[in-house]
C-alpha positions as CSV (number, residue, x, y, z in Angstrom):
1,X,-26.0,16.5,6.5
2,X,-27.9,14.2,9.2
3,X,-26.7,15.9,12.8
4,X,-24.9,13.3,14.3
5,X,-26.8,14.2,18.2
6,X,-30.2,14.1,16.7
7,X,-29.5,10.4,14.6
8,X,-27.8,9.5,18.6
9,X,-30.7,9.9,20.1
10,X,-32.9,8.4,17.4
11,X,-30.9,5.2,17.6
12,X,-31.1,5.0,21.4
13,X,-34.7,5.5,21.2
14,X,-35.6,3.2,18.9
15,X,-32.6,0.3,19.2
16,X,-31.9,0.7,23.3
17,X,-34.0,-2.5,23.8
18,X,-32.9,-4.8,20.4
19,X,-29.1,-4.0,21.7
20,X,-29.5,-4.3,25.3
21,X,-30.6,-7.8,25.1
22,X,-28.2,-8.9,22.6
23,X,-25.4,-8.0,24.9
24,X,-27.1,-9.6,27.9
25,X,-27.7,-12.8,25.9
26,X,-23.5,-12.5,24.9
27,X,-22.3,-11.9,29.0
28,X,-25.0,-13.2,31.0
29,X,-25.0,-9.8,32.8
30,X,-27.2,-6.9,33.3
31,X,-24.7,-4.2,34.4
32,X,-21.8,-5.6,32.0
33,X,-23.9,-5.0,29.1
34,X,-25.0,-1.6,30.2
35,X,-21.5,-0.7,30.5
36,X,-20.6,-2.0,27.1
37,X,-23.4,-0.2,25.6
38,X,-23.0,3.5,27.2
39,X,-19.0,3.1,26.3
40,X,-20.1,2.4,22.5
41,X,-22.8,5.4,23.0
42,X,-19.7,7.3,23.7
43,X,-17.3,6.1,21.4
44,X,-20.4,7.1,19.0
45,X,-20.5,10.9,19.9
46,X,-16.8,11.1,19.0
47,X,-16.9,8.7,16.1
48,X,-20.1,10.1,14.1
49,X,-19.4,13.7,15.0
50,X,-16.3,13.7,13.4
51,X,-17.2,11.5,10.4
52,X,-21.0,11.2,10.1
53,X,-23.4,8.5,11.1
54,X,-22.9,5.5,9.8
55,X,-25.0,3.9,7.0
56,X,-26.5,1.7,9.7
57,X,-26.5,3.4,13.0
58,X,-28.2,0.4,15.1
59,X,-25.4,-2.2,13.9
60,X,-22.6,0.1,14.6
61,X,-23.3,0.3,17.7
62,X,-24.3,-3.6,18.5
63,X,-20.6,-4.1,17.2
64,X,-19.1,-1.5,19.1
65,X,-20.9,-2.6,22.4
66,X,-19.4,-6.2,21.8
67,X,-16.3,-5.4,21.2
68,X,-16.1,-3.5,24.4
69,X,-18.2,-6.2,26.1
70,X,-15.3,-8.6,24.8
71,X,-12.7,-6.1,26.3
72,X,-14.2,-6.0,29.5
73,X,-13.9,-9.9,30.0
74,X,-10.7,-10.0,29.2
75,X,-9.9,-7.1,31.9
76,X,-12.0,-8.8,34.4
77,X,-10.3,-12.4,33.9
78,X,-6.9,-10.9,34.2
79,X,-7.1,-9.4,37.0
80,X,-8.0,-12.7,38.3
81,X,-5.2,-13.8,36.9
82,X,-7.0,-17.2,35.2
83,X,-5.5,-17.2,32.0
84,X,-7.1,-20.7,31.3
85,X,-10.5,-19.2,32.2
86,X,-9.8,-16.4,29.9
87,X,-9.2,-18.2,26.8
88,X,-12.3,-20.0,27.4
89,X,-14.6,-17.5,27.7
90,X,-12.5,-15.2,25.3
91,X,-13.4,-18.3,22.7
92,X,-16.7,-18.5,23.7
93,X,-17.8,-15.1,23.6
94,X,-16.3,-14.7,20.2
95,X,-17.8,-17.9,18.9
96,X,-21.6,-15.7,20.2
97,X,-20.2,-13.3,18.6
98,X,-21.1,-11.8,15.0
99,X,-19.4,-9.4,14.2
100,X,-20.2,-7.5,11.0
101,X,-18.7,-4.8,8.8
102,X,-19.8,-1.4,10.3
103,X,-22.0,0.2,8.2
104,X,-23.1,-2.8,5.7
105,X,-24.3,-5.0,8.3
106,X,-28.2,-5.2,7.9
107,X,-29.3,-7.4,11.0
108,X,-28.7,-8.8,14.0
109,X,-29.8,-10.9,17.0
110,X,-32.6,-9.8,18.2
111,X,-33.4,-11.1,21.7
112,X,-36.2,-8.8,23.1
113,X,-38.4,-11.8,23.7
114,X,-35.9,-13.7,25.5
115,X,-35.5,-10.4,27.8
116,X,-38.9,-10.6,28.7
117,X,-38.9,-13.3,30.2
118,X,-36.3,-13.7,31.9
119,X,-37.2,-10.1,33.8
120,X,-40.2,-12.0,34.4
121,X,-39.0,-15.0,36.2
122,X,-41.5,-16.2,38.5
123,X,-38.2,-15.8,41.5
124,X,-39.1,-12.0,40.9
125,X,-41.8,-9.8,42.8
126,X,-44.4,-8.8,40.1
127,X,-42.9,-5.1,41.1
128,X,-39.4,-6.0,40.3
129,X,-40.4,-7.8,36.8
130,X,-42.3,-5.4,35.2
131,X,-39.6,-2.4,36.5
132,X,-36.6,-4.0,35.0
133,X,-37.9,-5.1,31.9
134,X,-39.1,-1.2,31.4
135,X,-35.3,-0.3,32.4
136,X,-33.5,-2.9,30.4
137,X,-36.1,-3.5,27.6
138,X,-37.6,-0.1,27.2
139,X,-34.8,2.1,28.2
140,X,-36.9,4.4,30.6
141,X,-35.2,6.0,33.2
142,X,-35.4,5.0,36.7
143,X,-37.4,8.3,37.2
144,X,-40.1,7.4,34.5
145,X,-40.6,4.0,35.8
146,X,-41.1,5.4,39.6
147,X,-43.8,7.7,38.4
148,X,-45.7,4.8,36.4
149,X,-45.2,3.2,39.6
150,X,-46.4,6.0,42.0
151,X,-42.8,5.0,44.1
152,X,-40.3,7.1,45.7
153,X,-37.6,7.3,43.0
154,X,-35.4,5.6,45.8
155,X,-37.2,2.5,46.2
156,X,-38.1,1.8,42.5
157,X,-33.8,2.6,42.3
158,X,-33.2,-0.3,45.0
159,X,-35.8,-2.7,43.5
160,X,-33.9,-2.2,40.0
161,X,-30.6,-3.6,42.0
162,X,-31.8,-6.2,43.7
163,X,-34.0,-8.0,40.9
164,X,-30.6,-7.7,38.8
165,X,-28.8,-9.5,41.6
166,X,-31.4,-12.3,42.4
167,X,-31.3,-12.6,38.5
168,X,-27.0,-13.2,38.7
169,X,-27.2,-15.3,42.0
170,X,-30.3,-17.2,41.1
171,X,-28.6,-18.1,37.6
172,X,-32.1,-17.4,35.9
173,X,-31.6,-18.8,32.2
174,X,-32.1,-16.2,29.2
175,X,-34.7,-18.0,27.5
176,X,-38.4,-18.3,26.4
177,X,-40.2,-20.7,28.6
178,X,-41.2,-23.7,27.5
179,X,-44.9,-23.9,26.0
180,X,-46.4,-25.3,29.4
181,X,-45.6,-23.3,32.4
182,X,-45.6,-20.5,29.1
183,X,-49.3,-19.4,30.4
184,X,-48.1,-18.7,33.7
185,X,-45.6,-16.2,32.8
186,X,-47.5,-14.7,30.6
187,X,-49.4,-12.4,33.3
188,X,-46.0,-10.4,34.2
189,X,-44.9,-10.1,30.5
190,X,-48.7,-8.7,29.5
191,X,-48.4,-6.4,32.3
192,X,-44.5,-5.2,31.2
193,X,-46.4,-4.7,27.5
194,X,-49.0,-2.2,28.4
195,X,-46.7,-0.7,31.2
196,X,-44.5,0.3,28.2
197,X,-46.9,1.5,25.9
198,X,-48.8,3.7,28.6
199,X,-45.7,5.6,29.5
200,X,-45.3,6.2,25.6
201,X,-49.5,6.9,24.8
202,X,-49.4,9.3,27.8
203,X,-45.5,10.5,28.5
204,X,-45.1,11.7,32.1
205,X,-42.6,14.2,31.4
206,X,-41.1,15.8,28.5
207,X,-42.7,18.4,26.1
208,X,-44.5,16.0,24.2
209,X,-47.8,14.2,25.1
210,X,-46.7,10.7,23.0
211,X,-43.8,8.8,22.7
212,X,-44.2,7.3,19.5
213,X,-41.2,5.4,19.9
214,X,-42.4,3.2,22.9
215,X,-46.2,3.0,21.6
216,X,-44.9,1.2,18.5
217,X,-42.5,-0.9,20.5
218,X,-45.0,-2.2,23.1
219,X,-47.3,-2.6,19.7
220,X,-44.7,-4.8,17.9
221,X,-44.1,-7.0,21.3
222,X,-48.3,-8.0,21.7
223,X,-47.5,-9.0,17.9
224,X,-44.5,-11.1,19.1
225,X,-46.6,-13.1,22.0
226,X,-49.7,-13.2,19.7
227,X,-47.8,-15.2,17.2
228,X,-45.8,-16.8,20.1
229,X,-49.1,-18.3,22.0
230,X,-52.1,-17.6,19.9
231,X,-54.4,-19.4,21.7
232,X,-54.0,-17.4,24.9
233,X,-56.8,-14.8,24.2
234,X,-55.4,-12.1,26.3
235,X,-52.6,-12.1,23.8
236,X,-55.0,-10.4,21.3
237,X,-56.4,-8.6,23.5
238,X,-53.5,-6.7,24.6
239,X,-52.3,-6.1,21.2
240,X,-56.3,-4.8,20.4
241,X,-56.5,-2.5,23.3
242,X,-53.2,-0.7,22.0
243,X,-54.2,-0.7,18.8
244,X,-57.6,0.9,19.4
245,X,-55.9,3.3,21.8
246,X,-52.8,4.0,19.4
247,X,-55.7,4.8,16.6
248,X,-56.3,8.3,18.3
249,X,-52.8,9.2,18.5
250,X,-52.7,11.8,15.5
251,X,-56.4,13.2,17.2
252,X,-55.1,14.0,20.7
253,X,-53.4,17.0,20.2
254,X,-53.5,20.1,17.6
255,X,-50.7,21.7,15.4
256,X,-49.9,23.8,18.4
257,X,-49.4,20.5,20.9
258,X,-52.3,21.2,22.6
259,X,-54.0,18.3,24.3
260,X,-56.9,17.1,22.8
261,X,-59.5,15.8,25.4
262,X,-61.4,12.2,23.9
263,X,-65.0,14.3,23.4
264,X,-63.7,17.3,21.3
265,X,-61.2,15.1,18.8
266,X,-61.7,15.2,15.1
267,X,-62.3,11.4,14.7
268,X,-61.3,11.6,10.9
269,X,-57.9,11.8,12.4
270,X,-58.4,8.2,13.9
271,X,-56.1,5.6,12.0
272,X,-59.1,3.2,10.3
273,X,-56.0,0.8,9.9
274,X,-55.6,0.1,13.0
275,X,-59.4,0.1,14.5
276,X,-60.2,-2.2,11.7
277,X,-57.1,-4.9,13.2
278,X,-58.1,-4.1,16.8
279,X,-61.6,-4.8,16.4
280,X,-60.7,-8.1,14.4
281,X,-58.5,-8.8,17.2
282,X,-61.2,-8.3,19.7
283,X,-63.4,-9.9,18.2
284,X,-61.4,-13.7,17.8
285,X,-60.2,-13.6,21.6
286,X,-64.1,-12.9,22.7
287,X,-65.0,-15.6,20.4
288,X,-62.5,-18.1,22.7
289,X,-64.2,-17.3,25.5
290,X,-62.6,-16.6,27.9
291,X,-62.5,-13.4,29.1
292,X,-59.7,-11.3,30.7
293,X,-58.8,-8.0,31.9
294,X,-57.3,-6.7,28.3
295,X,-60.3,-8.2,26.7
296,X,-62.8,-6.1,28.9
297,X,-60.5,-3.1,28.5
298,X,-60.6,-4.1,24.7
299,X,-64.3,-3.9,24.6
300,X,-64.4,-0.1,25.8
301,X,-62.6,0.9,23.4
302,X,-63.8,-0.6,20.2
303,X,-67.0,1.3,21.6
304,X,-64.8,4.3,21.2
305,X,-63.8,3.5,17.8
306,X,-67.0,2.4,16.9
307,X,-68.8,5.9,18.0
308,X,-69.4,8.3,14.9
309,X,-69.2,11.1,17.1
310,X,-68.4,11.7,20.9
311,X,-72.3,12.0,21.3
312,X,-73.2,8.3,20.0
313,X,-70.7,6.6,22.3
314,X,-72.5,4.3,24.4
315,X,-71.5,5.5,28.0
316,X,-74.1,2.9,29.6
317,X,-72.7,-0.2,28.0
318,X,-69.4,1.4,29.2
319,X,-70.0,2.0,32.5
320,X,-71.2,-1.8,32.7
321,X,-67.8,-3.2,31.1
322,X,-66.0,-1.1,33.7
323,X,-68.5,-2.9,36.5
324,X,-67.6,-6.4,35.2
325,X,-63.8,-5.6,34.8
326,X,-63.8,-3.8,39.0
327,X,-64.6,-7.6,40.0
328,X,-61.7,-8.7,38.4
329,X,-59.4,-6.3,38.9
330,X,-60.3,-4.4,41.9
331,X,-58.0,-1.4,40.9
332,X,-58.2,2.3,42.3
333,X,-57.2,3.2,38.2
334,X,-60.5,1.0,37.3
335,X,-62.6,2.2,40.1
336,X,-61.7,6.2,38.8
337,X,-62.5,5.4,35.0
338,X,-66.0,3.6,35.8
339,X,-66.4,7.3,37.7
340,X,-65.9,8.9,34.7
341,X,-68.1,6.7,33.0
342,X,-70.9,7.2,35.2
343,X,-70.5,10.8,35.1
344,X,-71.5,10.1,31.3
345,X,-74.2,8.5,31.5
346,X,-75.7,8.8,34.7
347,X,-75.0,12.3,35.1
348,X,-71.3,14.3,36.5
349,X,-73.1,14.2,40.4
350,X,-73.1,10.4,40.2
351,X,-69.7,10.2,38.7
352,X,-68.2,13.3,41.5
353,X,-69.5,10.9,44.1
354,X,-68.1,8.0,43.3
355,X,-64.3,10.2,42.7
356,X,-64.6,11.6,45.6
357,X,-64.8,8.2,47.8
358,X,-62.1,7.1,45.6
359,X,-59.9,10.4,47.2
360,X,-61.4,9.6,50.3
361,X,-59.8,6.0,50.2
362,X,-56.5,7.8,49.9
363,X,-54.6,5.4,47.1
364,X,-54.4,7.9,44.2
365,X,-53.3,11.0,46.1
366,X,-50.6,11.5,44.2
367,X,-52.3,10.7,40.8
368,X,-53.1,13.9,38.8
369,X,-55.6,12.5,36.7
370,X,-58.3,12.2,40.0
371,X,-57.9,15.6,40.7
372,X,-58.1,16.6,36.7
373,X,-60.9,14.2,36.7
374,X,-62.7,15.5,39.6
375,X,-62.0,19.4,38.6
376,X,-63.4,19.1,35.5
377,X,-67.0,17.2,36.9
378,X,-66.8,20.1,39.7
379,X,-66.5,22.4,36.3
380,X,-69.3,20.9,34.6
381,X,-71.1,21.6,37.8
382,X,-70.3,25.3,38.3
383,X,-68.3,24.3,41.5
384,X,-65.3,27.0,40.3
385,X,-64.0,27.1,43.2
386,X,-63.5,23.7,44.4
387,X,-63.0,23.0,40.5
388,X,-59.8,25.1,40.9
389,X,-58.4,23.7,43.4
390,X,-58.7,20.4,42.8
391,X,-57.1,21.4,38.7
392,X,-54.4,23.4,40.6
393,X,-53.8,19.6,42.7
394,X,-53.4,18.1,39.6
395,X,-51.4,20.4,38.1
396,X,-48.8,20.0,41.0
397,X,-48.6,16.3,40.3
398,X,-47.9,16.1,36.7
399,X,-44.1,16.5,34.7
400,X,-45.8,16.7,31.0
401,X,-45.6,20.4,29.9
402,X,-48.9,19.4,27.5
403,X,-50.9,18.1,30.3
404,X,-49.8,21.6,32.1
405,X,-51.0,23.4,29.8
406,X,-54.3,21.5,29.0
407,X,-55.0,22.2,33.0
408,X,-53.7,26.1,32.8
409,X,-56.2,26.6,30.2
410,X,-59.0,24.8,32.1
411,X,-57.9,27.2,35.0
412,X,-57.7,30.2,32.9
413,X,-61.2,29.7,31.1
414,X,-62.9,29.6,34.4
415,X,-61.3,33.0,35.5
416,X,-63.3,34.8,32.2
């Protein structure tokens, strides 16, 4: 028998978002749907513990959630006390409303797109877009979003509250924008994208180094805004670089769950599937030309994929890919992979130097992966000592128990 907590947690992982925005769509509010959904994620532990999952886990809870969405308008109106208001939007929320026999139903509405963009209103900071579509969308925790964010868990917590408010006050319509002001908004809902599939490709907490589940979801929306707007090349792009990056997943840690760094990985594990779409992909939006961040980003990696071993990878071209994409996008995170670069081709001195103004700049004092990155160039070096500490920095910074370990035995190896 299928345990009834394990198929829970499946469900919430991999239908959070497709039922989230249904219920939004339905009430026209953020915290009303939330509620609806946690009460039918509770209804569900008693229900399915006591008879077994349903045939179709995802739809049972979609109808649960509305009906308890429906109850909680009614409340709400009668305690108002406007019994013509009530009937109304009773009538009107049932008329949204499709509600299907428990466990035949096969589909429902799925409104992830319209989600999207409506987090990404152009009323919203770019901070507050891309946060509440990871919440809402995604389902990541306030804590998961404040480390992809390198914010106080407070702050990304407040931001969450007020972008749902503008959102209610504002009267921001639940809809795809219209084809053109659509390449305007496309920036924030690209950036939402690869924000989601980062936090799955490298988890920052939790006993596993990938969430699958969030990979494949931030995979399936690029193919949603590629077939949406076609003609935007940064569409493909995205949906490349994930793909190339996704490609690696099965290579980047053993049978034990031990990390896997990019030069040791058994590239037979690399899904040829999906390096054969992403370099396809890549290859169309160059051939637009017009050239954006994913696109550069893109371009690394097919040299990845493209590499027969770690040794044929052509670290110069990289390095000069990273140059181009600095000008564009003058991030610290860009700025500490052309380091790493450099230290491939050029040698690890050039590559410590250029880390170590990065730390001296200050932005990515809290971000493990400059002090992994500079321990293991000071490693390389024979710098155990300052490699140590600067691995023992890191391993302060980080919540994933593989990258803990990847680092403890980086520590450990230098000890013997």
């Amino acid at each position: 028998m299928v345990d009834s907590s394990q198929m829970l947690e499946k469900v919430f992982r991999e239908e959070y978002g497709r039922i989230i925005s249904t219920l939004i769509r339905l009430s026209g509010s953020f915290d009303l749907a939330e509620e609806s959904l946690q009460e039918a994620f509770a209804a569900a532990v008693v229900n399915w513990e006591q008879n077994g999952p349903p045939k179709n886990p995802g739809a049972w809870l979609t109808t649960v959630a509305q009906r308890k969405l429906l109850d909680a308008r009614r409340r709400e109106k009668t305690k108002t006390d406007k019994q013509p208001e009530l009937e109304y939007e009773t009538e009107r929320l049932q008329a949204n409303t499709e509600f299907e026999p428990l466990d035949e139903a096969t589909e429902y509405p799925d409104d992830r797109l319209r989600l999207i963009f409506t987090c990404c209103h152009p009323s919203l900071s770019q901070e507050a877009r891309v946060a509440l579509t990871l919440r809402t969308l995604g389902g990541l925790t306030t804590t998961e979003i404040a480390r992809a964010f390198l914010l106080p868990e407070p702050t990304l917590a407040q931001r969450l509250v007020r972008a749902k408010n503008k959102i209610k006050v504002a009267g921001i319509p639940y809809q795809v924008p219209p084809l053109e002001v659509l390449p305007q908004r496309l920036a924030s809902v690209q950036a939402v994208i690869y924000l989601i599939f980062n936090e799955g490709y490298s988890s920052t907490s939790g006993e596993n180094l990938v969430r699958t589940d969030l990979c494949n979801e931030a995979i399936r929306l690029a193919r949603l805004l590629v077939q949406l707007s076609p003609h935007e090349p940064e569409n493909p792009g995205l949906l490349a670089l994930m793909l190339l990056q996704d490609s690696r997943r099965a290579a980047r840690s053993n049978s034990e769950g031990d990390l896997i760094t990019l030069e040791e990985q058994d590239r037979s594990l690399w899904d040829q599937t999906e390096i054969s779409e992403g370099l396809e992909l890549i290859e169309r939006a160059l051939r637009q030309g017009r050239v954006g961040n994913y696109q550069l980003q893109a371009s690394i990696a097919a040299l990845h994929a493209e590499a027969m071993s770690a040794g044929e990878t052509d670290w110069p071209q990289i390095a000069a890919i990273y140059r181009v994409l600095s000008r564009m996008n003058s991030s610290p995170i860009v700025a500490l992979n052309h380091a790493a670069a450099v230290s491939m081709s050029e040698g690890p001195e050039k590559g410590l130097d250029l880390i170590e103004a990065i730390e001296n700049a200050g932005k990515l004092d809290n971000y493990y992966l400059l002090h992994a990155s500079r321990g293991d160039l000071l490693r390389r070096l024979k710098r155990f000592d300052e490699a140590r500490n600067a691995y023992s920095r890191a391993l302060e910074l980080t919540n994933n128990q593989v990258e803990k370990n990847y680092i403890r035995r980086r520590l450990d190896e230098m000890l013997t």
